[in-house]
C-alpha positions as CSV (number, residue, x, y, z in Angstrom):
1,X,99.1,-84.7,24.0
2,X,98.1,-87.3,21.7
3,X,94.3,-88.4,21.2
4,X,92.7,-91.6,19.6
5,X,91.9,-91.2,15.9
6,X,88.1,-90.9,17.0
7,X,88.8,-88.2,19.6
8,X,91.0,-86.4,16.8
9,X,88.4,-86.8,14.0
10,X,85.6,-85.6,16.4
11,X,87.1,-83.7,19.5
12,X,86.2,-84.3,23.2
13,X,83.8,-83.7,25.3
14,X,85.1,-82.4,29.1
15,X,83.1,-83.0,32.7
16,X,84.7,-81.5,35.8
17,X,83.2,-83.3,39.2
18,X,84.0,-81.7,42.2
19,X,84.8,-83.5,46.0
20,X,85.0,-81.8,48.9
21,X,87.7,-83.2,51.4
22,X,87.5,-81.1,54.3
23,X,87.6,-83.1,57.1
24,X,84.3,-83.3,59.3
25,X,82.0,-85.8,60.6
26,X,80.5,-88.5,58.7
27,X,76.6,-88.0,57.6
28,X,74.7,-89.8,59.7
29,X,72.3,-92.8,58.5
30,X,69.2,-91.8,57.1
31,X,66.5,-91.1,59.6
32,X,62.8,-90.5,59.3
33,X,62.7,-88.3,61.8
34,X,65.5,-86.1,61.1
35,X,64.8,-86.0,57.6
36,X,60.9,-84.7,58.8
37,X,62.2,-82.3,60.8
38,X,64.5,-80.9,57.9
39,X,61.4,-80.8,56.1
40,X,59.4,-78.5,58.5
41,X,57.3,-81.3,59.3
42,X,55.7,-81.4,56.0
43,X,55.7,-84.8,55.7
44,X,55.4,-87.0,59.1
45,X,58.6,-89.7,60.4
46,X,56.2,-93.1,59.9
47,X,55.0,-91.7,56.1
48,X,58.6,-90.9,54.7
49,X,59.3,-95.0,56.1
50,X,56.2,-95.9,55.2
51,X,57.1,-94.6,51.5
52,X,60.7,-94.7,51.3
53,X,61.2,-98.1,53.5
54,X,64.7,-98.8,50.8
55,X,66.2,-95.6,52.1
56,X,65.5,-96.0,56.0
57,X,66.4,-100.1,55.5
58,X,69.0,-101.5,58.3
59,X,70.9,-102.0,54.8
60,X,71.1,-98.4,55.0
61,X,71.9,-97.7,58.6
62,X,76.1,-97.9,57.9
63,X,77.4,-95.5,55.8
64,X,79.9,-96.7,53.1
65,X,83.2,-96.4,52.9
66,X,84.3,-93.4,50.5
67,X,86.4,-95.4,48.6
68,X,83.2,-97.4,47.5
69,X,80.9,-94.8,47.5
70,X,83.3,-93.0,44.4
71,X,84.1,-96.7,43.1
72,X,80.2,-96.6,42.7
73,X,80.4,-93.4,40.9
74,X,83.1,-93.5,38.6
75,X,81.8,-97.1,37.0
76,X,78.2,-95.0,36.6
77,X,80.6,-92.6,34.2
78,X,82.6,-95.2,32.6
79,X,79.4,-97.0,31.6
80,X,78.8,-93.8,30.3
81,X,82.3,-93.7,28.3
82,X,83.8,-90.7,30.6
83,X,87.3,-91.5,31.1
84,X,89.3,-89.9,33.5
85,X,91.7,-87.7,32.6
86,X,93.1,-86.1,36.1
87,X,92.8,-85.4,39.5
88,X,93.5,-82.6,41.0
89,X,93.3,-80.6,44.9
90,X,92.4,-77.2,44.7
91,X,92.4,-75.7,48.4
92,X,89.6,-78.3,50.1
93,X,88.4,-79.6,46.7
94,X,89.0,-82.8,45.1
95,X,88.5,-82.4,41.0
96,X,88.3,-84.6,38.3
97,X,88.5,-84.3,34.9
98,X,86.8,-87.2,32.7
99,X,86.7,-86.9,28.7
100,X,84.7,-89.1,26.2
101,X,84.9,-88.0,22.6
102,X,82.4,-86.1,20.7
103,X,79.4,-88.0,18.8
104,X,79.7,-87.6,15.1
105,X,76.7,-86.0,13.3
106,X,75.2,-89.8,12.1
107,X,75.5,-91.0,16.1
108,X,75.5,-90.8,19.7
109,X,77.7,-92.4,22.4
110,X,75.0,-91.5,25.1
111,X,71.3,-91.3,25.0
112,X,71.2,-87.8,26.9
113,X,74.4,-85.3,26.5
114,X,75.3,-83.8,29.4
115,X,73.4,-85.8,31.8
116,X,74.8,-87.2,35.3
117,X,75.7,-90.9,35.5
118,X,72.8,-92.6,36.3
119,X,73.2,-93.5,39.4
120,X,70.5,-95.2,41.6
């Protein structure tokens, strides 16, 4: 296998992300009631819309379609300079392998090592 002359200099760094593909249903759209029923009732339908009204928007009443949802995700890592390396099935899950290479001692590729993408 043959590297860049900054991964061979500095080494890479590896991130495994795991998918689960078993077939099944769909989550369902965000619901205030459902979700204050999952929380014992802790916090009441009209105050998690009241203070969450982005997540129970119509805008969020149609799931997205996988392929976007993991398009989404894999810009988050490449803005992050993960590149993938390989994809994999093991049994139900889906794995991927990304790589970025190693900051040198003077510098840093990413403001937090080892953090998730920063997804929103």
């Amino acid at each position: 296998m043959t590297g860049s002359p900054i991964g061979s200099a500095f080494g890479w760094e590896y991130r495994v992300i795991q998918i689960d593909v078993e077939s099944g249903n769909p989550p369902e759209p965000p619901s205030p009631q459902s979700d204050s029923e999952r929380l014992g009732g802790a916090l009441s339908p009209e105050f998690l819309e009241r203070e969450f009204p982005q997540q129970y928007s119509p805008l969020n009443s149609t799931p997205r379609h996988p392929a976007e949802q993991l398009q989404f995700f894999l810009n988050a890592l490449g803005r992050e300079h993960w590149e993938m390396v390989e994809a994999a099935q093991v049994g139900p899950l889906l794995m991927f392998v990304f790589k970025r290479p190693l900051a040198s001692a003077g510098g840093s590729l990413r403001a937090d090592p080892g953090a998730g993408p920063s997804v929103t």
